[in-house]
C-alpha positions in Angstrom: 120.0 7.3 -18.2 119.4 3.7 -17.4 116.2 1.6 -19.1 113.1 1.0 -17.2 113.4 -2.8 -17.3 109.8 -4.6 -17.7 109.5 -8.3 -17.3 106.3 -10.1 -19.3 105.3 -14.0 -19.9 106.6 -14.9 -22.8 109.1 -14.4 -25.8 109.6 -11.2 -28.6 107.0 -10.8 -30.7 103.9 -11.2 -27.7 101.5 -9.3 -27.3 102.4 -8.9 -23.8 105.9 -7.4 -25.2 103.7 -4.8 -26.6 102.1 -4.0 -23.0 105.6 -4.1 -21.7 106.7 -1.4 -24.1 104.0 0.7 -23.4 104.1 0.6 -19.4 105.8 3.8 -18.7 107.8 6.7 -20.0 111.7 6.8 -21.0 113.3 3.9 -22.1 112.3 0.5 -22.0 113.9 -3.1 -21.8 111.3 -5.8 -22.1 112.2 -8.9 -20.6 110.3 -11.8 -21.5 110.2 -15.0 -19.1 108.4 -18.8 -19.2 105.3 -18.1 -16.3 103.5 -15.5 -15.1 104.9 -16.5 -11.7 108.5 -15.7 -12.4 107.0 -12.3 -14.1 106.5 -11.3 -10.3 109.0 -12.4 -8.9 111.6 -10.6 -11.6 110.1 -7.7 -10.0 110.0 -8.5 -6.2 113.9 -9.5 -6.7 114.8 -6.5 -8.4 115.8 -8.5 -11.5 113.2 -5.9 -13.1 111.9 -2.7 -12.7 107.8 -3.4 -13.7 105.8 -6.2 -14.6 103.4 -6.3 -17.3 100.8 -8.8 -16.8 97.5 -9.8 -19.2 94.5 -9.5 -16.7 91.4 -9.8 -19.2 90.6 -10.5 -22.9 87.1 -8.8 -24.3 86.3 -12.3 -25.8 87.7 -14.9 -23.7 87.4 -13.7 -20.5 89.7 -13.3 -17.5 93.7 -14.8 -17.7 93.2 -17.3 -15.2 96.8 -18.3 -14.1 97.7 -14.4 -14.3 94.6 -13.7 -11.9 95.4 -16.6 -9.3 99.2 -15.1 -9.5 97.5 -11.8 -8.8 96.2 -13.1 -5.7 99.7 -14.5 -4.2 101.7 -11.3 -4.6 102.2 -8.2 -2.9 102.9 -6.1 -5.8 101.2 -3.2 -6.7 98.8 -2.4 -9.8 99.9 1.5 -10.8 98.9 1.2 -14.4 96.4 0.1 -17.2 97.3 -0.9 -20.7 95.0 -2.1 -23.2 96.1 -4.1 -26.5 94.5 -4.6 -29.6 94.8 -8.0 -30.8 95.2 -8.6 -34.4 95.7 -12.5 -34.6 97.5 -14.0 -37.7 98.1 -17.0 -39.3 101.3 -17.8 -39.6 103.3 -20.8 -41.8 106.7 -21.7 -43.0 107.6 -20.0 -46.1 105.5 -21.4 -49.4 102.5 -23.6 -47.1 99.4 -23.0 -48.3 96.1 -23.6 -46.4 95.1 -26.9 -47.7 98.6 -28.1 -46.7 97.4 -27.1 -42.6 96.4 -29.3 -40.5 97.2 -27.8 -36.8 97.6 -24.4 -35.5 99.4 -24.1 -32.2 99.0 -20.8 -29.8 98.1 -19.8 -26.2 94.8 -21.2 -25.3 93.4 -17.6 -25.0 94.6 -17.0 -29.0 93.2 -19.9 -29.7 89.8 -19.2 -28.4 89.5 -15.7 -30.1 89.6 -17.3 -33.2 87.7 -20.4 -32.8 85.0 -19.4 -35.6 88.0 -19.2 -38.5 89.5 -23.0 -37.1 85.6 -24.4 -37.5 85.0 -22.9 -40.8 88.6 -24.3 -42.6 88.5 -27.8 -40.2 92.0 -26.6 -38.8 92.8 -28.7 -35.6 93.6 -26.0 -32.5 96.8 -27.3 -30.5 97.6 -25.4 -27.1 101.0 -23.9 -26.8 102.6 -21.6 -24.0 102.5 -18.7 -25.9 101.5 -17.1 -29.0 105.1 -15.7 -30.0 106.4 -19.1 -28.6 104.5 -21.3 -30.2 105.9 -19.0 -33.7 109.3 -19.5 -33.0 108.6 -23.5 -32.3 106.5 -23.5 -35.6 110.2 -21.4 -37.0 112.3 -24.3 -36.0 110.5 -27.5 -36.3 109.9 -27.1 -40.2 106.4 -28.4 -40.4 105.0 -28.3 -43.0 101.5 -28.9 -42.3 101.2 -27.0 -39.1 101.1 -23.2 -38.4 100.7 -20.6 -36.1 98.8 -18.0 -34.2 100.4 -14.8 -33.4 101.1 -11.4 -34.4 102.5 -9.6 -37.2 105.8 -8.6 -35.0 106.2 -12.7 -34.5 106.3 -13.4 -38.2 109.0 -10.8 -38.7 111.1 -12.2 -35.6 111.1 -15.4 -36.7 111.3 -15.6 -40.5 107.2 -16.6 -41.2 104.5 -15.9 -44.0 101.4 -14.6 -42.9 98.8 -17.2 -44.5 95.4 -15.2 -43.3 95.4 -11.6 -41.6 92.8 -10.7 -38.4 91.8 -14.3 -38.3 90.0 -12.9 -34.8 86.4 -13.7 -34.1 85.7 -10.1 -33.7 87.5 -7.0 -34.7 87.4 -5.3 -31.1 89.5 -8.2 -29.6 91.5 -6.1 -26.3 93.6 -7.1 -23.9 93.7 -5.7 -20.6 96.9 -5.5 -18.8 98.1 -4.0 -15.4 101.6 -3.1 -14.6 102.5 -4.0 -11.3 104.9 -2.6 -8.8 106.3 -2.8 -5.5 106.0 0.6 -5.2 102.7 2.4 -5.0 101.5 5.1 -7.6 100.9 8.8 -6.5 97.6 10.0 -7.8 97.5 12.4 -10.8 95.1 15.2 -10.6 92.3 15.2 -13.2 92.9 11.5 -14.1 89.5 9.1 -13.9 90.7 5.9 -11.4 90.1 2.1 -11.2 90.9 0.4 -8.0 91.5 -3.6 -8.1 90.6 -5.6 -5.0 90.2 -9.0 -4.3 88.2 -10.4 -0.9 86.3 -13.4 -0.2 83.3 -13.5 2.3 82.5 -15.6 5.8 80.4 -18.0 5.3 77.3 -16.8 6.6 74.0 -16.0 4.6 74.2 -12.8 3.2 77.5 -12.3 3.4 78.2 -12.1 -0.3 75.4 -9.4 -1.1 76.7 -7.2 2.2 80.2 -7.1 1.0 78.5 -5.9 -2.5 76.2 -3.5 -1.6 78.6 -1.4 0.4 79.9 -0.1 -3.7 76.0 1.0 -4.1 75.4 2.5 -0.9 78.4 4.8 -1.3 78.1 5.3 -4.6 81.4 3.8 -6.5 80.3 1.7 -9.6 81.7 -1.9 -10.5 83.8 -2.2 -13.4 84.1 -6.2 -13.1 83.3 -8.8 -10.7 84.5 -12.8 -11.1 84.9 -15.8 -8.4 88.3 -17.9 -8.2 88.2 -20.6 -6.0 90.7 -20.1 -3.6 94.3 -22.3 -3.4 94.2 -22.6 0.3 90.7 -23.3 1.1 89.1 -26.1 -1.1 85.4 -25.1 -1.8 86.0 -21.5 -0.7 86.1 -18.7 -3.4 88.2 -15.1 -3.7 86.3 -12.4 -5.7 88.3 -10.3 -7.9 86.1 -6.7 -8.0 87.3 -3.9 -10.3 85.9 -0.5 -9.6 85.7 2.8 -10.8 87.6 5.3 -7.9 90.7 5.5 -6.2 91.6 4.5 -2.2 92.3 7.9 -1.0 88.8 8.8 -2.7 86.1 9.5 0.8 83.4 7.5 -0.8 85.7 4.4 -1.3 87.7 4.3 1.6 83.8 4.3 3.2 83.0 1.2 1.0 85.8 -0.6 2.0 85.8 -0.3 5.9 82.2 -0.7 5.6 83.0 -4.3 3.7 85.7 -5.4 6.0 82.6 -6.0 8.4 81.3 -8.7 6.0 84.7 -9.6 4.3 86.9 -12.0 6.0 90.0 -11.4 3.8 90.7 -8.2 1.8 93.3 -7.1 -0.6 94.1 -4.3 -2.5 96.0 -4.9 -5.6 96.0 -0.7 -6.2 94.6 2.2 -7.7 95.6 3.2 -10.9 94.8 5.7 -13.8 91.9 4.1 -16.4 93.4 3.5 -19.4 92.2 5.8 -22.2 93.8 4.7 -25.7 93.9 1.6 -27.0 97.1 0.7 -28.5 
């Protein structure tokens, strides 16, 4: 039996390689590439099978570029994974923490543990990725810089783990959807999300009809967030996560109800809610 090949952004040892192992049953090949972009388009190509992609962080907020990809694809969300991140601090063999001076990672890494950089004066440096920016630190030698990733990362690549769960807060999650070009089929019993993204004509009111239609039929929001929009300068697309899924009556009501106000729609899919945190 062949693997179930899953593509994710970045290199062995990310946290995203742990979302990609966990996106479906059987066996599983994780293939890690350089942008969220070419994530996608592994799968629309057929290079891969599944996508894994980082959607939202509990402290930092949504993944922009992975969001904006969201909106240019016509892949399908079947599945939820969320991560627990444990960041640590990882430095060639023997460094000590007066000897650091910079500590490279993704941006979003970097931001969950902005409270441990202010209280040791460590200079944050943005790097692609945290299992990336491990290797680099691997290879370069240097001695007075180190690295944030996880404990997988400083077994790939040879590091010492300096400081353990240098994260602001010990509930630190990543959300992740696994997209398809295939669509899911629901599974009885199973609580749903649905992921949509719209954006509104620009009329008065507009915004607050295309909302209320979710509390006049009764589906509760999960998420809500603006992105302004590639194509449009000054306009905005509104990603909206809710709880339900399209072949519910009550949402399929909500969303030809909003299609009145809405003058784009898209429905990334409906997928089981995730219920373990790995």
């Amino acid at each position: 039996m062949s693997k179930t090949r899953v593509a994710f952004q970045g290199v062995p040892g990310a946290y995203s390689e742990i979302a990609a192992l966990n996106s479906t049953e059987g066996e599983i090949e994780a293939v890690g590439y350089s942008s969220f972009n070419e994530v996608l388009n592994a799968v629309m190509t057929g290079d891969c099978d599944l996508a894994a992609l980082p959607v939202e962080n509990s402290l930092a907020g949504t993944v922009i570029p992975a969001a904006d990809e969201l909106a240019q694809s016509d892949l399908h969300a079947i599945k939820e994974v969320m991560v627990r991140v444990h960041h640590q601090l990882l430095v060639l063999p023997g460094v000590k923490l007066e000897d650091v001076e910079r500590v490279y990672s993704h941006p979003q890494a970097l931001a969950q543990c902005d409270g441990y950089f202010k209280k040791h004066g460590l200079k944050p440096v943005a790097a692609y990725d945290t299992a990336g920016s491990a290797k680099d630190l691997a290879a370069s030698g240097d001695r007075h810089a180190a690295s944030v990733a996880s404990r997988r990362a400083a077994e790939l690549y040879g590091l010492e783990i300096l400081a353990e769960n240098i994260e602001d807060e010990d509930f630190n999650t990543t959300r992740f959807l696994v997209m398809s070009k295939n669509r899911n089929e629901i599974e009885a019993g199973k609580p749903y999300k649905t992921s949509i993204i719209f954006a509104v004509r620009h009329q008065p009111g507009s915004l607050l009809d295309c909302l209320a239609v979710f509390r006049d039929h009764g589906v509760n929001l999960c998420r809500i967030e603006s992105r302004p929009r590639r194509d449009k300068p000054w306009s905005y697309l509104m990603y909206v996560d809710f709880e339900g899924h399209t072949l519910d009556s009550e949402v399929q009501a909500a969303l030809a109800q909003m299609m009145h106000s809405a003058s784009f729609l898209k429905i990334l899919g409906s997928y089981p809610s995730a219920t373990v945190t790995l």
